[in-house]
C-alpha positions in Angstrom: -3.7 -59.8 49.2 -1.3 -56.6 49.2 -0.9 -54.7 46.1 2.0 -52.2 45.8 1.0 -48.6 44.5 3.7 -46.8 42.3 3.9 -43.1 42.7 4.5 -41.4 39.7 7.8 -39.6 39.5 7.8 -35.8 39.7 9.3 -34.3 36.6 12.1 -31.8 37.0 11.6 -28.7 35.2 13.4 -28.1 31.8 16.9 -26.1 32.1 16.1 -22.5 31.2 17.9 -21.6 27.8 21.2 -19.5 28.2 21.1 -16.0 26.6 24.2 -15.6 24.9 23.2 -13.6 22.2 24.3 -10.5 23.6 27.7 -11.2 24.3 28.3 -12.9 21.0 27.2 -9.3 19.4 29.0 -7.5 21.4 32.4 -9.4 20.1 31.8 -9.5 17.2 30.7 -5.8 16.6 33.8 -5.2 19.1 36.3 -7.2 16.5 35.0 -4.8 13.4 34.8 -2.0 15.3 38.8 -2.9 16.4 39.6 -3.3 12.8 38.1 0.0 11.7 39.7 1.7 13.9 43.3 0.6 12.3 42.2 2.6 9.5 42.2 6.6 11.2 39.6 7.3 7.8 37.5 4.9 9.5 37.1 6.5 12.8 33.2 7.2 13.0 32.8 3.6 12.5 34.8 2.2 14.9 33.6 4.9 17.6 29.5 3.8 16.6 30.8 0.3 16.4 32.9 1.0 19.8 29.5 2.6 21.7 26.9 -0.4 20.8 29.2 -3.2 21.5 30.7 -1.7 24.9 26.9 -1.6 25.9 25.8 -5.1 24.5 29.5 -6.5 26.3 28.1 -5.0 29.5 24.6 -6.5 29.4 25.9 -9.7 28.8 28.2 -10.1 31.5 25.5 -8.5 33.9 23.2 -12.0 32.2 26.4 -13.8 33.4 26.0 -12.7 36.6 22.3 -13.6 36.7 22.9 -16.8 35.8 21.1 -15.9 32.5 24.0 -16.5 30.2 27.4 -18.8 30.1 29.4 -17.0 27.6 31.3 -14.5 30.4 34.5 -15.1 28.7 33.0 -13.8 25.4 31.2 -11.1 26.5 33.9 -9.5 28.7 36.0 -9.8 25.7 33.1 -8.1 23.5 33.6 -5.3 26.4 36.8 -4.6 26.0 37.1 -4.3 23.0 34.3 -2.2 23.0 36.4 0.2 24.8 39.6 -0.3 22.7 37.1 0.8 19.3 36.2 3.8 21.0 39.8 4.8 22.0 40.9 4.1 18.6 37.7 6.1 17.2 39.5 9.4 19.0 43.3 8.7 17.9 41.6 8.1 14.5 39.5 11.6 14.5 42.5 13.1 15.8 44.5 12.5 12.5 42.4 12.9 10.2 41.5 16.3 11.3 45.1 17.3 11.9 45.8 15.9 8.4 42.9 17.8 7.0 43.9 20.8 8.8 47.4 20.7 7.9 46.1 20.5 3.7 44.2 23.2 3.8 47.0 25.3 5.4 49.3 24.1 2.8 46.5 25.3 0.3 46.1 28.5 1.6 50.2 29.1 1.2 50.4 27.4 -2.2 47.8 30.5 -3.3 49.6 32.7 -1.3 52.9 32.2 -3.2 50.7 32.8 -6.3 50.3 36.2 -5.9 53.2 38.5 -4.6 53.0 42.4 -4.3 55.3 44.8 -6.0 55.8 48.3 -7.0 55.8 49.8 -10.6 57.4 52.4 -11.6 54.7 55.1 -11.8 54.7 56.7 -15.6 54.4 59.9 -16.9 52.9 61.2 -13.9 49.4 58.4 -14.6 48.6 56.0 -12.0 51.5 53.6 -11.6 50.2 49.3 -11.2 52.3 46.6 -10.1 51.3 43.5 -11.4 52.0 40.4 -8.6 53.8 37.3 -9.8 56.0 39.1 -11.9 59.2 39.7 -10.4 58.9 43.0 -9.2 60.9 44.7 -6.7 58.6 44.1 -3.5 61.1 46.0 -1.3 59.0 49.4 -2.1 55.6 50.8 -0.7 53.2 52.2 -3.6 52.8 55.7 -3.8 49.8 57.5 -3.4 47.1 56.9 -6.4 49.4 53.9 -7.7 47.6 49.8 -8.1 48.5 46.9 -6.9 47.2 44.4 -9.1 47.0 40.7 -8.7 47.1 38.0 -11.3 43.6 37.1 -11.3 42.6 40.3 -12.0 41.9 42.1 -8.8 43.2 46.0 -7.9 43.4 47.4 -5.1 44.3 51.8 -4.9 44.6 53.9 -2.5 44.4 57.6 -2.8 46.7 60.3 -1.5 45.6 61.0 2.4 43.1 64.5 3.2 43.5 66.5 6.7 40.1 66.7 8.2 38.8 67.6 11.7 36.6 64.8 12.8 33.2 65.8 14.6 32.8 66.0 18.3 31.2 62.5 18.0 34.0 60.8 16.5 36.1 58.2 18.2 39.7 57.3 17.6 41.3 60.9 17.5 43.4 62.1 20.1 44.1 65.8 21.0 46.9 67.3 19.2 47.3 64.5 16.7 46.2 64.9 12.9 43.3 63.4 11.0 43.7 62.0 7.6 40.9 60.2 5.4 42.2 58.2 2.4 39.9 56.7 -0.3 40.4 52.8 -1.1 38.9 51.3 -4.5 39.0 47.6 -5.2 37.8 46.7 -8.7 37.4 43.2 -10.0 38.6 43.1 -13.3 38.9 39.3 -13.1 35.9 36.4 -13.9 35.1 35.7 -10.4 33.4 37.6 -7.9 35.4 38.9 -4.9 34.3 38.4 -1.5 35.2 41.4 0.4 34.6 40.0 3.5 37.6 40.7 6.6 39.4 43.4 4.3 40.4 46.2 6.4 43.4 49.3 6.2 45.8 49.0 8.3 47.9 52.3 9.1 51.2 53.3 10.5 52.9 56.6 11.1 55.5 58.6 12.9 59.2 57.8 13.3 58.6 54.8 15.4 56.2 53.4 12.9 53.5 53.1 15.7 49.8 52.0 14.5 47.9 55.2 13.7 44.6 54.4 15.1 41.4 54.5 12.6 39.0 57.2 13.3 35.6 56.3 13.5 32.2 58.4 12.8 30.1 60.0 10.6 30.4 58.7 6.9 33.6 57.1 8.0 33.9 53.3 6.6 35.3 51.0 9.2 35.7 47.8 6.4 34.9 46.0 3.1 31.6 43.8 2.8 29.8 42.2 0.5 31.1 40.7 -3.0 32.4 42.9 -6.0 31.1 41.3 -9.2 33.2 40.8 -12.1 33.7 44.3 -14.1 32.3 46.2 -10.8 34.2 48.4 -7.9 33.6 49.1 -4.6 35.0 52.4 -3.2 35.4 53.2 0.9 36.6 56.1 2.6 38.8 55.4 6.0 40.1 57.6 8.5 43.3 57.5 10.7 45.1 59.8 13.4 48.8 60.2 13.1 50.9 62.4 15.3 51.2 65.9 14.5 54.8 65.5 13.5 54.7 62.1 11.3 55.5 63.1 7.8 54.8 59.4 6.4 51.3 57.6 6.7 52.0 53.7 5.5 48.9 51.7 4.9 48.6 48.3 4.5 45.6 46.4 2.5 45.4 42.2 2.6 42.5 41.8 0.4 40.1 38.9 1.6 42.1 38.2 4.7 45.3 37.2 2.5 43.3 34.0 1.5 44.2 34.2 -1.7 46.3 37.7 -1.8 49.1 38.9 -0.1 49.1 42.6 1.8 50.3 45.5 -0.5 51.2 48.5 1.4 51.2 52.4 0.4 53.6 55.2 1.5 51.8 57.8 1.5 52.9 61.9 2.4 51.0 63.8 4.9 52.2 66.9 7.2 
């Protein structure tokens, strides 16, 4: 009597479980990051957006490839728009800075055309003052010892210019030319302090109106530093070698690097 022995069937081993997760991330951080990117204010978030799902979009396919995940579809998707975050993240940056850029320039010229330079009429022999902002005729240098006075209460003065010989250590003089110091005060007669900072005397003489070059050496200023409290002064002495035959020295003063004040200029005699 035969009996018939059943084998038990093998059992095939389970399907491993697709990992999809990545890709899925990756479009849906890529779809935000796309959005925020519309929106130039928005462009650091679209580029960090751009950044995580370009590299999530990039594992997942490589899972594709594997045979790991079955979303290829959706991660190359999260890819690409990965990429079009971070392009967008630059053309974003790009104007927004330009806009900010262009504000502050219009800033800078809206205080500019606040304060305007021009000449007084020097009286009875005192120090003259032109007060900016008013009308004045700006046509005209200042003469020597005369203000130029801006709105918020800042004055700038130059004195008349004094023939030196500079010492055998001094640079900026050239044989056969003339030396001439000149004394600039600002005062801050206004409620603010004044940063000093980048003002500097420009000079000019002889028919041509070349630059006369500014002398440098021994208790010779070269420029303004430092802040002028309000109610203080600060006073420097500057230098400059003009031809021997110049009969005009013209300086010119922006105070603060024309920030906030136009350039005054002073005509002043020498020869």
């Amino acid at each position: 009597m035969s009996h018939d022995t059943q084998l038990p069937h093998p059992q095939m081993p389970a399907p491993a479980a697709m990992r999809n997760g990545l890709g899925t991330a990756a479009l849906i951080l890529g779809i935000i990051g796309t959005l925020s990117g519309l929106i130039p204010l928005f462009f650091w978030l679209a580029g960090i957006l751009g950044v995580i799902a370009l590299i999530l979009g990039l594992v997942g396919t490589g899972r594709v490839k594997r045979g790991e995940a079955n979303n290829k579809g959706v991660a190359v998707t999260g890819t690409i728009l990965g990429l079009a975050s971070l392009v967008l993240s630059v053309v974003g940056a790009v104007i927004t800075f330009t806009a900010v850029s262009d504000a502050v320039d219009e800033i800078d010229k809206s205080l500019k055309d606040t304060a305007t330079t021009a000449p007084a009429t020097p009286g009875g022999g005192s120090k003259g003052k032109t007060d900016q902002g008013k009308g004045q005729d700006k046509t005209k240098a200042l003469a020597a010892d005369e203000t130029a006075a801006y709105d918020d209460g800042l004055e700038v003065t130059v004195t008349a210019p004094k023939a030196f010989t500079p010492d055998e250590f001094a640079v900026g003089h050239t044989e056969g030319n003339k030396a001439y110091k000149v004394t600039v005060t600002i005062e801050n007669k206004g409620k603010k302090a004044f940063d000093t900072a980048g003002t500097l005397p420009n000079a000019r003489a002889g028919k041509d109106g070349a630059d006369a070059e500014m002398i440098l050496g021994e208790k010779l200023d070269v420029a303004f530093e430092g802040s002028v409290l309000p109610g203080k002064k600060v006073t420097k002495t500057f230098a400059f070698d003009a031809p021997a035959d110049a009969k005009v020295l013209t300086v010119e003063i922006e105070p603060g690097m024309g920030l906030a004040h136009d350039a005054a200029q002073w005509d002043l005699k020498i020869g």
